[in-house]
C-alpha positions in Angstrom: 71.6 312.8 136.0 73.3 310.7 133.3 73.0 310.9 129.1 73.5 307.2 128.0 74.3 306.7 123.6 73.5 303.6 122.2 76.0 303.1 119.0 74.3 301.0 116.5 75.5 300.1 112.8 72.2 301.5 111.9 71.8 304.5 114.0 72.9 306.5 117.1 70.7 307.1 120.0 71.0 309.3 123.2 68.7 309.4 125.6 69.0 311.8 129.2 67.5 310.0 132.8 66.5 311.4 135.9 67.9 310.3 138.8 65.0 307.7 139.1 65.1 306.4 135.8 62.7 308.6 134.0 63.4 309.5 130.3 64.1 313.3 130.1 65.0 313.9 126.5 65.8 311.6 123.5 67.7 312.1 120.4 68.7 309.9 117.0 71.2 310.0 113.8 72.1 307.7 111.1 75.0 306.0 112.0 78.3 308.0 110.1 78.8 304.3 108.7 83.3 303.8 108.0 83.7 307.4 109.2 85.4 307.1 112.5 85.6 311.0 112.6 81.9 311.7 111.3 81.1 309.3 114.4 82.6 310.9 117.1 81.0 314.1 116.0 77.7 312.7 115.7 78.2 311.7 119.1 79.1 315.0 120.1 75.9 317.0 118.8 73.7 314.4 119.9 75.3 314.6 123.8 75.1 318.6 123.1 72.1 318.7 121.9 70.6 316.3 124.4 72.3 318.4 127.2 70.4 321.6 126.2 67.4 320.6 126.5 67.6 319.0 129.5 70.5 321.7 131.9 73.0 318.6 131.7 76.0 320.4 130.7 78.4 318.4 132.9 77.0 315.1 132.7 79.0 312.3 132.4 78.0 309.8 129.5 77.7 306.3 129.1 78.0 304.9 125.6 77.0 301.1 124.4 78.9 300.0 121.3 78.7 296.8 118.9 82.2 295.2 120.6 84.7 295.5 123.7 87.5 298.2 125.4 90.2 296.7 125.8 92.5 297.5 128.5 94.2 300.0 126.8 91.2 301.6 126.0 91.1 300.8 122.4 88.0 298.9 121.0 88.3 295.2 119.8 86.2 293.3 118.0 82.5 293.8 116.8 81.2 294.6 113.3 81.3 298.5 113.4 84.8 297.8 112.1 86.1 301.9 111.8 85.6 301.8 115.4 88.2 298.8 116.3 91.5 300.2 117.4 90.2 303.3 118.5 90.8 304.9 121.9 87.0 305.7 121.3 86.3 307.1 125.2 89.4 309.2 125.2 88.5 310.8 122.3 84.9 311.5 123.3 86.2 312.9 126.2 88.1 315.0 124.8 85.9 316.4 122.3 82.9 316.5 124.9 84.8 317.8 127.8 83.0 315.7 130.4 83.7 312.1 131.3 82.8 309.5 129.0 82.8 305.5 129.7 82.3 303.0 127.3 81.1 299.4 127.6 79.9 296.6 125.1 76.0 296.9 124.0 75.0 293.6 125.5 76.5 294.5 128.7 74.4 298.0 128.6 70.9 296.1 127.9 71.3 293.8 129.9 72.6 296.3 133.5 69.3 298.8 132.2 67.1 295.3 132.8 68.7 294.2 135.8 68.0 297.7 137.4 64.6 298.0 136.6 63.5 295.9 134.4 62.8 292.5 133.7 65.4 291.5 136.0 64.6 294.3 138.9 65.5 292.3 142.6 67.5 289.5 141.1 71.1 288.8 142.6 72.4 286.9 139.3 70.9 288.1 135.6 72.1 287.0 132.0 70.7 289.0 129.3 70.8 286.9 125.9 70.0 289.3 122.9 69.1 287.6 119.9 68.7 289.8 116.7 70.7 290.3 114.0 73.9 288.4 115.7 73.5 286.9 119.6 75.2 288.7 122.2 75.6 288.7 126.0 76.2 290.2 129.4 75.8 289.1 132.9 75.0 291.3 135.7 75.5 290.1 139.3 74.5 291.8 142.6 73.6 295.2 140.2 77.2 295.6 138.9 78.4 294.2 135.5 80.4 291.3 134.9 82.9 292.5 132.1 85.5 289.8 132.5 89.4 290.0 132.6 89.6 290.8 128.8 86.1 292.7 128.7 84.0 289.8 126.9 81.9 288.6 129.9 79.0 287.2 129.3 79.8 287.0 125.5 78.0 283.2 124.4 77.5 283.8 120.8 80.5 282.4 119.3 79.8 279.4 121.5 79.4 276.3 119.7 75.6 274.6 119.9 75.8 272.6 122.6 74.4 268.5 122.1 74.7 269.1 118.5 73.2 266.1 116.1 74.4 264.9 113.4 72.4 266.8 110.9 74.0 270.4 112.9 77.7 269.1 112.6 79.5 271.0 111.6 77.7 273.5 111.1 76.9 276.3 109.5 80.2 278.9 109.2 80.9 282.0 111.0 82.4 285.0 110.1 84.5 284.3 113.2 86.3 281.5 111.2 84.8 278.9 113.4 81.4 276.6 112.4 78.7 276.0 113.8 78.6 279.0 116.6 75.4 279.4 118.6 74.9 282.8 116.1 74.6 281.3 113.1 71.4 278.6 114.9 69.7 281.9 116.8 70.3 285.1 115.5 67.5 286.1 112.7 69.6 285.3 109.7 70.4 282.1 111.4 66.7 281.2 111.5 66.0 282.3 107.8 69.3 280.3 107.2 68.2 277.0 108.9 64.8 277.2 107.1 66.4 277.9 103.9 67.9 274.9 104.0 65.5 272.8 104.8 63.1 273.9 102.0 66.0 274.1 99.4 66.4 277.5 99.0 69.9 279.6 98.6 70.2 280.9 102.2 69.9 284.2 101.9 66.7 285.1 99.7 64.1 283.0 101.2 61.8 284.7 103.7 62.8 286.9 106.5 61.8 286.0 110.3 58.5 287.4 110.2 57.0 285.7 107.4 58.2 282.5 108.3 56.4 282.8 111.5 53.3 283.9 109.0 53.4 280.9 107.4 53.9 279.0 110.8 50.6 280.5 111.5 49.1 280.2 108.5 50.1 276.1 109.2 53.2 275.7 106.4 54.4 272.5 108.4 58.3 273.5 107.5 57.4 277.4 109.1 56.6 275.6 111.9 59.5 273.4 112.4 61.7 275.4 112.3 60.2 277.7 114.8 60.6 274.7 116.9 64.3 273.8 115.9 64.7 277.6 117.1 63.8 277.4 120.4 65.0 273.9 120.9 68.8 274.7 120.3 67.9 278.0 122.2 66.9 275.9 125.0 70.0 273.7 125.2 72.5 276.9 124.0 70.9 278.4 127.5 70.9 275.2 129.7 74.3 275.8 129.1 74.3 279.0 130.6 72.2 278.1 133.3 74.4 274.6 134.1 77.8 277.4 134.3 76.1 280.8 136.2 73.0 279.4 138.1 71.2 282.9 137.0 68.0 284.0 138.9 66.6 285.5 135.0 67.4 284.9 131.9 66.1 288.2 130.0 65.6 288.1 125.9 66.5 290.6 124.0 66.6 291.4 120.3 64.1 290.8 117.7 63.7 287.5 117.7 63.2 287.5 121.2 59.4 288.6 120.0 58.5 285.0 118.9 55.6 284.2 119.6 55.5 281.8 123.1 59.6 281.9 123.1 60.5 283.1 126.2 57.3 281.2 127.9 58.3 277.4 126.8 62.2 277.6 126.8 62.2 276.9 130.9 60.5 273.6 130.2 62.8 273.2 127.3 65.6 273.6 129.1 65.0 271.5 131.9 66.4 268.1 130.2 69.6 269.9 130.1 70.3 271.5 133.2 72.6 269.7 135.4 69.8 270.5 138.8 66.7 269.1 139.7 65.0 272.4 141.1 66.8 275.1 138.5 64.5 278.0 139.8 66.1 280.1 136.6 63.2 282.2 135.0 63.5 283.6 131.5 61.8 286.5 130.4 61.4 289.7 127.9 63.1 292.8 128.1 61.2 295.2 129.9 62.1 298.1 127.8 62.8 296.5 124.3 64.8 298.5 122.0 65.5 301.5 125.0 67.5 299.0 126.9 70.9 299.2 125.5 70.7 303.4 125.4 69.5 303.0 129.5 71.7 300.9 130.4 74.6 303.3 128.8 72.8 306.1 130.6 73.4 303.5 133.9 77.1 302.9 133.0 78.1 306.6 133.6 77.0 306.6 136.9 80.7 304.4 137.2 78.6 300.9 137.5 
């Protein structure tokens, strides 16, 4: 029975599974934020303390983390930044005394929803989390797809596809490139684009869920740009769907939660996709939040 940690910038999560996927035992820590050696430890006495209340002393354990292993082992990339350069398994394994496999956090959520969630059955899933930045993963035939330099499935730092005038050049990334499909989808990215619109500083206008209050409340610039959201979501996925042919497209994230998001964008898509009968379904993450610490749970199993 695996023990899957989900490393967040926020917070650390282990959970334990039985062998059937039922949650056993679950455990969280604020995140030892720019303490690479406070983190592994945290780690530790989460796996430990996990372990004791569940008989798992010789589990292995999957972690999720905010970036990619290179082959070398080292982390690359991603916004935990104490973590990059790190041979981060190695040294859990070390500390922990039982196996230890790391993988990106997209990859995690979207293997845990492939399994047995939204995506349960399907040969060919993509898993599209949109929250505070956009990540991805792809899952095919119930293994993941981690790519030659472990980035598979990565779409955020994509540039929106079909772009218009009014999006070029965009708006720019931290990545040093503009207009990336992040800086349109992710929450701040929202907030951003209406900001804009309204003439307000980006950055203190309202946060996701008021604007869709005021959508609601029928504020006509709310509204559209609720709609510019899920229209470059629809095209930034057509994309995917015109390259990988997946059987589900799962959300992910918070802003996945739109309201009606996940039910419109297969219409929305369809002016972009290259087939006539695209049978690609897109739908919400089973387990929500849980999906990224399951799948980690899944991943040291050796998927």
């Amino acid at each position: 029975m695996p023990i899957g940690v989900d490393y967040g910038g926020t917070k650390i999560e282990a959970i334990a599974l039985s062998d059937m996927g039922e949650e056993l035992a679950r455990r969280r820590v604020p995140t030892p934020r720019h303490d690479y050696a406070g983190s592994i430890e945290a780690v530790a006495t989460l796996v430990n303390e996990v372990s004791a209340e569940t008989g798992l002393a010789d589990s292995p354990v999957g972690m999720g983390i905010p970036g990619a292993v290179a082959p070398d082992g080292r982390v690359f990339n991603g916004n935990s930044t104490w973590l990059i350069g790190q041979p981060l398994a190695a040294d859990l394994t070390a500390r922990l005394n039982r196996p230890v496999r790391v993988a990106n956090d997209a990859n995690c959520f979207v293997l845990s929803e492939a399994r047995d969630g939204a995506g349960q059955g399907a040969d060919v899933v993509f898993g599209a989390i949109l929250g505070t930045g956009v990540g991805g993963g792809l899952v095919v035939h119930g293994r993941m797809i981690e790519g030659a330099s472990g980035m598979g499935g990565e779409w955020g730092h994509s540039p929106l596809p079909v772009a218009d005038l009014s999006e070029f050049p965009g708006p720019e990334c931290f990545c040093g490139r503009r207009g990336c499909v992040e800086q349109w989808l992710s929450g701040p990215g929202l907030e951003a684009d209406y900001a804009r619109d309204c003439g307000i500083t980006p950055g203190t206008g309202p946060r996701v869920p008021e604007i869709v209050e005021r959508a609601k409340a029928g504020e006509d610039q709310a509204e559209a740009a609720l709609q510019r959201h899920r229209r470059r979501l629809a095209r930034a996925l057509a994309t995917v769907v015109n390259t990988l042919d997946p059987d589900v497209i799962v959300l992910g994230g918070g802003v996945s939660n739109l309201p009606g998001l996940a039910e419109e964008l297969s219409e929305l898509m369809r002016p972009h996709v290259y087939s006539t009968y695209s049978n690609t379904t897109v739908r919400r993450a089973v387990y929500g939040d849980s999906s990224g610490v399951r799948g980690a749970a899944h991943i040291a199993s050796g998927v």
